[in-house]
N, C-alpha and C positions, 0 to 999 in steps of 0.2 A: 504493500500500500504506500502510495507518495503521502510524505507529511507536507501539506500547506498549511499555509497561516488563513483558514477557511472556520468557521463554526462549528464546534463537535457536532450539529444537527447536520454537515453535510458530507459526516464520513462513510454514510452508509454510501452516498453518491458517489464518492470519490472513489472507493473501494472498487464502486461497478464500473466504472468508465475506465479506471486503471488498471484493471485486466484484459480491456478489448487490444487485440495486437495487430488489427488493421485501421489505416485512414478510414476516416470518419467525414459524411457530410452530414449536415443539420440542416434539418428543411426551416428555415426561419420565418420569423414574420415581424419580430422588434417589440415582443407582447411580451409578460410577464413571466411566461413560463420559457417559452425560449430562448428569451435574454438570459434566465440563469442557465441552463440547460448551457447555452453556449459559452458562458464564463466559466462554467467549472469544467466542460469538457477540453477547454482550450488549454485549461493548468493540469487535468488529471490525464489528459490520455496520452497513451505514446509514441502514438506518429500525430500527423497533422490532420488539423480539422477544417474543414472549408464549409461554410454558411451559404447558402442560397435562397432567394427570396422570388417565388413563384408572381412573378409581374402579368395582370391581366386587366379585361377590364370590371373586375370583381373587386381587386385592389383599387383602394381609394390615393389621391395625390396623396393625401396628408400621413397616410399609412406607411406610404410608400418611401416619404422620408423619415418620420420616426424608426424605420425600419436601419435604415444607413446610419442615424445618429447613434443608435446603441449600436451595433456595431462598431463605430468607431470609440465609441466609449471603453468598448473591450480591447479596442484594441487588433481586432482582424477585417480584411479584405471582405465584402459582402458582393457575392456574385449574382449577378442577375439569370432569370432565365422567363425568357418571354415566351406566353402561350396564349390561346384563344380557348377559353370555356367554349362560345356559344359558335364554333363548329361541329361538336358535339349535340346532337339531338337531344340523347337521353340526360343531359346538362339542360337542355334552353325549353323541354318539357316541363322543368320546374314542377315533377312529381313530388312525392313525399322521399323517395330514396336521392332526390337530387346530390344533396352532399356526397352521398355514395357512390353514385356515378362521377363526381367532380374530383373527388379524392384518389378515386381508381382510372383516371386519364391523367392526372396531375402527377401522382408517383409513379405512373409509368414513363413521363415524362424526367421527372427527375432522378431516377435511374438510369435512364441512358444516357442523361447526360452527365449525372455522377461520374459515372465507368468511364467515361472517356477523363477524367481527371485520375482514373486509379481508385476510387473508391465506392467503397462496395458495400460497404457498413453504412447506411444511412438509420438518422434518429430524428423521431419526432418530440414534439413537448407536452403531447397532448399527457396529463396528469388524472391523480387518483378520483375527482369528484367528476370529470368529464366520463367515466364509465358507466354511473348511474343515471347519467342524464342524455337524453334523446340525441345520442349524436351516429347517424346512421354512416358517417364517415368512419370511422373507427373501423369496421368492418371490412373497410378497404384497407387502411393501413394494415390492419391484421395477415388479409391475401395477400398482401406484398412485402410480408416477413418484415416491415419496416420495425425498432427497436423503439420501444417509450419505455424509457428509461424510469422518469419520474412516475407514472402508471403501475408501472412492475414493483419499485421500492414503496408505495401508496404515499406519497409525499401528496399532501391537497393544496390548490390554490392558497391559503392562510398561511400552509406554513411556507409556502416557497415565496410570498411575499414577506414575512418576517426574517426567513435568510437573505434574501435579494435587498433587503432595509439592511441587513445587520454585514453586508460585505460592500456595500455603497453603492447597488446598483440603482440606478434612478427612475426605471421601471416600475420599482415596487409598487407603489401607487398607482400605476395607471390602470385605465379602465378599458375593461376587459370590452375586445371589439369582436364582430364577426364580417364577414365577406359583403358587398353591395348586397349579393342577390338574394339575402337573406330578408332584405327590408320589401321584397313582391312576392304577393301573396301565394301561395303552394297554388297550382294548379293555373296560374298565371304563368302565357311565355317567356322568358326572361330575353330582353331585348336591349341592344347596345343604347339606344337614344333611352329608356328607363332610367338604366343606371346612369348619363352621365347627367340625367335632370336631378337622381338622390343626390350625387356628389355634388354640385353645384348647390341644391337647397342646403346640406347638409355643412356645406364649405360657410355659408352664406350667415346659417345659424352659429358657427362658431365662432365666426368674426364679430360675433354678438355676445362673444364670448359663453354661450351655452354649451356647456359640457357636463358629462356625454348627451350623445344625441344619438336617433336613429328616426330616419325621414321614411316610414311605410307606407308604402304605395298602391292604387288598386283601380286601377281605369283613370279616372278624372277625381276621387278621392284618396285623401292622405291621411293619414294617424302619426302624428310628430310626438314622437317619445324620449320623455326627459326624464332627470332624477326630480323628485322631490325638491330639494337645495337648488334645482333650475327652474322652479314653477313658475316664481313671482318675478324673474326676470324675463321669461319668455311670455307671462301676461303684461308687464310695460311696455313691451314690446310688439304686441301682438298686432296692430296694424300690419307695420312694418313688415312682419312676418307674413300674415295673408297677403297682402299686396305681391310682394313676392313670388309666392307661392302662385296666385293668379296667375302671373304675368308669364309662369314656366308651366301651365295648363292645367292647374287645380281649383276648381268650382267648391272644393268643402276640407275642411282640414278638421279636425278631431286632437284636441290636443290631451294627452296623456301623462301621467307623474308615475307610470308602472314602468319605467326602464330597468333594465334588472341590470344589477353591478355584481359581474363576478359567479359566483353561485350561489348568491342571494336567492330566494323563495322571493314569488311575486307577493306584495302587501294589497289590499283594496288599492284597485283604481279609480282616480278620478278623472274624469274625462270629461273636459268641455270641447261642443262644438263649436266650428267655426261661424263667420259669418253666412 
Protein backbone atom coordinates (compact mmCIF):
# COMPACT_ATOMS: atom_id res chain seq x y z
CA UNK A 1 0.00 0.00 0.00
CA UNK A 2 1.45 3.62 -0.80
CA UNK A 3 1.58 5.89 2.23
CA UNK A 4 0.05 9.49 1.26
CA UNK A 5 -0.56 12.39 3.25
CA UNK A 6 -4.47 11.53 2.39
CA UNK A 7 -7.37 10.91 5.35
CA UNK A 8 -7.33 7.51 7.17
CA UNK A 9 -11.10 7.56 5.49
CA UNK A 10 -9.33 7.19 2.14
CA UNK A 11 -7.10 4.18 2.68
CA UNK A 12 -9.45 1.73 1.88
CA UNK A 13 -9.36 3.68 -1.75
CA UNK A 14 -5.90 3.94 -1.82
CA UNK A 15 -5.32 0.31 -1.18
CA UNK A 16 -7.63 -0.48 -4.21
CA UNK A 17 -6.20 1.68 -6.84
CA UNK A 18 -2.69 0.74 -5.74
CA UNK A 19 -2.88 -2.65 -6.75
CA UNK A 20 -4.20 -2.11 -10.21
CA UNK A 21 -0.92 -2.74 -12.42
CA UNK A 22 -2.38 -1.39 -15.69
CA UNK A 23 -2.91 2.47 -17.10
CA UNK A 24 -5.81 3.62 -16.06
CA UNK A 25 -8.57 6.03 -17.82
CA UNK A 26 -11.22 7.81 -15.84
CA UNK A 27 -14.33 8.71 -17.75
CA UNK A 28 -14.73 12.32 -16.19
CA UNK A 29 -17.00 14.86 -15.82
CA UNK A 30 -15.43 17.65 -13.04
CA UNK A 31 -18.43 16.58 -10.60
CA UNK A 32 -17.89 15.41 -7.11
CA UNK A 33 -17.35 12.13 -7.32
CA UNK A 34 -14.81 12.12 -10.11
CA UNK A 35 -12.80 14.86 -9.11
CA UNK A 36 -11.96 12.63 -6.12
CA UNK A 37 -11.91 9.45 -7.94
CA UNK A 38 -9.25 11.23 -10.15
CA UNK A 39 -7.02 12.88 -7.28
CA UNK A 40 -6.40 9.95 -5.58
CA UNK A 41 -6.19 7.74 -8.56
CA UNK A 42 -3.53 10.00 -9.85
CA UNK A 43 -1.37 9.64 -6.20
CA UNK A 44 -2.27 5.86 -5.76
CA UNK A 45 -1.99 4.01 -8.95
CA UNK A 46 1.01 2.90 -10.64
CA UNK A 47 1.26 3.62 -14.10
CA UNK A 48 -0.44 6.75 -15.56
CA UNK A 49 -3.90 7.99 -15.46
CA UNK A 50 -5.47 9.87 -18.25
CA UNK A 51 -9.18 11.69 -17.65
CA UNK A 52 -11.55 12.18 -20.56
CA UNK A 53 -14.48 14.11 -20.70
CA UNK A 54 -17.23 12.79 -23.14
CA UNK A 55 -18.17 16.37 -25.06
CA UNK A 56 -21.72 16.25 -26.72
CA UNK A 57 -24.55 18.13 -27.20
CA UNK A 58 -25.82 16.61 -23.79
CA UNK A 59 -23.00 18.57 -22.17
CA UNK A 60 -23.62 21.95 -21.07
CA UNK A 61 -20.85 25.01 -21.85
CA UNK A 62 -20.60 25.78 -18.30
CA UNK A 63 -20.11 21.85 -17.48
CA UNK A 64 -17.84 21.63 -19.84
CA UNK A 65 -15.59 24.15 -18.33
CA UNK A 66 -15.93 23.21 -14.63
CA UNK A 67 -14.81 20.18 -16.01
CA UNK A 68 -11.20 21.46 -17.36
CA UNK A 69 -10.92 23.70 -14.04
CA UNK A 70 -10.77 20.68 -11.79
CA UNK A 71 -8.68 19.02 -13.71
CA UNK A 72 -6.30 21.60 -13.67
CA UNK A 73 -6.78 21.91 -10.10
CA UNK A 74 -5.35 18.23 -9.96
CA UNK A 75 -3.13 18.87 -11.78
CA UNK A 76 -3.53 16.53 -15.05
CA UNK A 77 -4.15 16.84 -18.96
CA UNK A 78 -8.15 16.43 -19.50
CA UNK A 79 -8.65 14.96 -22.96
CA UNK A 80 -11.46 15.50 -24.97
CA UNK A 81 -13.47 13.01 -26.80
CA UNK A 82 -16.27 14.38 -29.02
CA UNK A 83 -19.41 12.21 -29.95
CA UNK A 84 -23.10 12.62 -31.01
CA UNK A 85 -25.98 11.04 -28.78
CA UNK A 86 -28.69 11.89 -31.19
CA UNK A 87 -27.26 9.75 -34.20
CA UNK A 88 -28.34 7.05 -32.01
CA UNK A 89 -32.06 6.38 -32.33
CA UNK A 90 -32.58 4.38 -29.28
CA UNK A 91 -30.76 7.72 -27.43
CA UNK A 92 -33.05 10.41 -29.28
CA UNK A 93 -36.38 7.91 -28.58
CA UNK A 94 -35.94 9.23 -25.10
CA UNK A 95 -37.46 5.82 -23.62
CA UNK A 96 -37.27 5.13 -20.20
CA UNK A 97 -33.87 2.93 -20.76
CA UNK A 98 -32.52 6.12 -22.56
CA UNK A 99 -29.50 6.50 -20.14
CA UNK A 100 -28.95 2.92 -20.89
CA UNK A 101 -28.69 3.08 -24.24
CA UNK A 102 -26.56 6.60 -23.86
CA UNK A 103 -24.05 4.89 -21.48
CA UNK A 104 -23.71 1.60 -23.79
CA UNK A 105 -22.80 3.80 -27.00
CA UNK A 106 -20.66 6.33 -24.92
CA UNK A 107 -18.33 3.46 -23.34
CA UNK A 108 -18.13 1.93 -26.38
CA UNK A 109 -16.95 4.98 -27.40
CA UNK A 110 -14.51 5.42 -24.81
CA UNK A 111 -12.99 2.24 -25.03
CA UNK A 112 -11.75 2.47 -28.36
CA UNK A 113 -10.41 5.37 -27.94
CA UNK A 114 -8.98 4.57 -24.42
CA UNK A 115 -6.94 1.51 -26.26
CA UNK A 116 -5.47 3.59 -28.66
CA UNK A 117 -3.79 5.49 -25.67
CA UNK A 118 -2.60 2.00 -24.04
CA UNK A 119 -5.32 1.73 -21.69
CA UNK A 120 -7.54 -0.80 -20.85
CA UNK A 121 -8.48 -0.27 -17.22
CA UNK A 122 -11.04 2.31 -17.41
CA UNK A 123 -13.05 3.76 -14.15
CA UNK A 124 -16.09 5.31 -13.54
CA UNK A 125 -17.28 7.59 -10.32
CA UNK A 126 -20.59 6.42 -10.26
CA UNK A 127 -20.76 5.80 -6.13
CA UNK A 128 -22.59 3.77 -3.33
CA UNK A 129 -26.07 5.78 -3.08
CA UNK A 130 -26.23 5.83 -7.18
CA UNK A 131 -27.02 1.94 -6.96
CA UNK A 132 -30.34 2.29 -5.05
CA UNK A 133 -31.47 4.90 -7.10
CA UNK A 134 -33.15 4.73 -10.76
CA UNK A 135 -30.20 4.95 -12.75
CA UNK A 136 -30.63 2.44 -15.64
CA UNK A 137 -27.15 3.42 -16.93
CA UNK A 138 -25.23 1.58 -14.44
CA UNK A 139 -26.37 -1.50 -16.34
CA UNK A 140 -24.32 -0.44 -19.13
CA UNK A 141 -21.37 0.37 -17.23
CA UNK A 142 -21.67 -3.07 -15.63
CA UNK A 143 -21.73 -4.94 -19.72
CA UNK A 144 -18.65 -3.00 -20.39
CA UNK A 145 -16.64 -4.42 -17.20
CA UNK A 146 -16.06 -0.67 -16.62
CA UNK A 147 -14.50 -0.49 -12.71
CA UNK A 148 -16.49 1.89 -9.87
CA UNK A 149 -14.30 1.85 -7.69
CA UNK A 150 -16.16 4.20 -5.04
CA UNK A 151 -19.55 1.68 -5.66
CA UNK A 152 -17.59 -1.52 -4.87
CA UNK A 153 -15.80 0.17 -1.50
CA UNK A 154 -19.73 1.61 -0.63
CA UNK A 155 -18.17 5.06 -0.19
CA UNK A 156 -21.77 7.57 -0.48
CA UNK A 157 -21.92 10.89 -1.81
CA UNK A 158 -21.53 12.49 2.09
CA UNK A 159 -18.69 10.86 2.66
CA UNK A 160 -16.70 11.55 -0.57
CA UNK A 161 -17.70 15.17 -0.08
CA UNK A 162 -16.25 15.20 3.45
CA UNK A 163 -12.89 13.65 2.15
CA UNK A 164 -12.86 15.98 -1.07
CA UNK A 165 -13.50 19.09 1.97
CA UNK A 166 -10.89 17.55 4.03
CA UNK A 167 -7.83 17.11 1.17
CA UNK A 168 -8.87 20.64 -0.44
CA UNK A 169 -10.68 19.77 -3.40
CA UNK A 170 -13.02 22.59 -4.27
CA UNK A 171 -15.69 20.33 -5.67
CA UNK A 172 -16.82 19.23 -2.54
CA UNK A 173 -19.79 21.49 -2.41
CA UNK A 174 -20.82 21.42 -5.80
CA UNK A 175 -24.12 20.55 -6.84
CA UNK A 176 -24.73 17.41 -8.16
CA UNK A 177 -25.61 17.82 -12.07
CA UNK A 178 -27.20 15.52 -14.61
CA UNK A 179 -26.98 15.59 -18.77
CA UNK A 180 -29.28 18.40 -20.83
CA UNK A 181 -31.48 15.47 -21.97
CA UNK A 182 -32.46 14.76 -18.60
CA UNK A 183 -34.49 18.19 -18.37
CA UNK A 184 -37.20 16.55 -21.63
CA UNK A 185 -39.79 14.79 -20.70
CA UNK A 186 -39.32 10.52 -21.10
CA UNK A 187 -41.18 9.62 -24.15
CA UNK A 188 -40.39 13.12 -25.65
CA UNK A 189 -37.68 13.07 -28.97
CA UNK A 190 -34.66 14.48 -27.77
CA UNK A 191 -33.64 17.06 -30.27
CA UNK A 192 -30.53 19.39 -30.99
CA UNK A 193 -32.56 22.83 -31.20
CA UNK A 194 -34.22 21.58 -27.32
CA UNK A 195 -31.22 21.20 -25.60
CA UNK A 196 -29.58 24.34 -26.98
CA UNK A 197 -32.92 26.47 -25.98
CA UNK A 198 -32.30 24.53 -21.94
CA UNK A 199 -28.72 25.61 -22.12
CA UNK A 200 -29.37 29.13 -23.03
CA UNK A 201 -32.54 29.51 -20.42
CA UNK A 202 -30.40 27.62 -18.02
CA UNK A 203 -27.10 29.99 -18.83
CA UNK A 204 -29.55 32.93 -18.76
CA UNK A 205 -30.92 31.99 -15.13
CA UNK A 206 -27.48 31.61 -13.74
CA UNK A 207 -26.39 34.85 -14.79
CA UNK A 208 -29.06 35.60 -12.34
CA UNK A 209 -27.10 34.02 -10.21
CA UNK A 210 -29.75 31.03 -9.55
CA UNK A 211 -28.04 28.09 -8.56
CA UNK A 212 -28.63 25.09 -9.13
CA UNK A 213 -31.14 25.14 -11.63
CA UNK A 214 -32.70 22.68 -14.12
CA UNK A 215 -34.94 24.25 -17.08
CA UNK A 216 -37.66 21.00 -17.84
CA UNK A 217 -39.18 21.17 -20.95
CA UNK A 218 -42.39 19.73 -22.78
CA UNK A 219 -43.62 21.06 -26.03
CA UNK A 220 -44.31 24.88 -25.42
CA UNK A 221 -44.34 24.22 -21.58
CA UNK A 222 -41.60 24.60 -18.94
CA UNK A 223 -41.02 23.44 -15.20
CA UNK A 224 -37.93 25.65 -13.85
CA UNK A 225 -36.59 23.86 -10.92
CA UNK A 226 -34.64 25.41 -8.00
CA UNK A 227 -33.50 24.82 -4.50
CA UNK A 228 -35.42 26.31 -1.99
CA UNK A 229 -32.49 29.16 -0.96
CA UNK A 230 -33.20 30.08 -4.92
CA UNK A 231 -37.10 30.79 -4.58
CA UNK A 232 -37.29 34.31 -3.45
CA UNK A 233 -34.69 35.27 -5.89
CA UNK A 234 -36.10 33.78 -8.93
CA UNK A 235 -39.66 35.22 -7.69
CA UNK A 236 -37.83 39.08 -7.80
CA UNK A 237 -37.12 38.05 -10.79
CA UNK A 238 -39.78 36.47 -12.33
CA UNK A 239 -40.78 38.96 -15.18
CA UNK A 240 -37.44 38.89 -16.40
CA UNK A 241 -37.49 35.26 -16.26
CA UNK A 242 -40.81 34.63 -18.20
CA UNK A 243 -40.06 37.36 -20.66
CA UNK A 244 -37.32 35.24 -21.44
CA UNK A 245 -38.55 32.32 -21.55
CA UNK A 246 -41.23 33.62 -24.11
CA UNK A 247 -39.10 35.04 -26.29
CA UNK A 248 -37.05 31.24 -26.68
CA UNK A 249 -40.91 29.62 -27.21
CA UNK A 250 -42.49 29.10 -23.89
CA UNK A 251 -46.27 30.04 -23.50
CA UNK A 252 -46.27 28.66 -19.50
CA UNK A 253 -43.51 28.05 -17.16
CA UNK A 254 -44.31 26.27 -13.71
CA UNK A 255 -41.92 27.21 -11.29
CA UNK A 256 -40.75 24.77 -8.66
CA UNK A 257 -38.48 24.63 -5.19
CA UNK A 258 -38.38 20.44 -5.50
CA UNK A 259 -34.72 20.49 -7.04
CA UNK A 260 -33.08 17.73 -5.45
CA UNK A 261 -29.37 18.31 -4.39
CA UNK A 262 -27.31 15.28 -4.28
CA UNK A 263 -29.30 12.40 -2.93
CA UNK A 264 -31.41 14.24 -1.06
CA UNK A 265 -35.22 12.74 -0.90
CA UNK A 266 -37.67 15.07 -2.65
CA UNK A 267 -39.57 17.53 0.20
CA UNK A 268 -43.38 18.89 -0.62
CA UNK A 269 -43.24 20.89 -3.79
CA UNK A 270 -44.31 24.02 -4.23
CA UNK A 271 -45.20 25.08 -7.60
CA UNK A 272 -46.29 28.23 -8.91
CA UNK A 273 -47.52 28.92 -12.33
CA UNK A 274 -46.42 31.13 -14.75
CA UNK A 275 -48.01 33.88 -16.25
Amino acid sequence: MILLPFPRGCDSFIQYLSAIQSRVAVAFSGGVDSTFLLKIAVHACRGPVVPFLMVSPFLSGAERRRAHSAAEEIGVRLYEIQWDPLSFSDIVENGILRCYYCKKHMYNILKSTASGFGLYHIMDGTQHDDLSAHRPGIQAILEHGIDMPLAHLCFTKQKIRNLSREIGLSTWNRHSQSCLATRIDVGKPVTGEQLATIQIMEDFLRGLAVKPVRFCVSTDRAVLKVSRGSLALVKRNWNRVYDFAAQNGFREIVLSDNYLVGNEEPGPSNETPGK
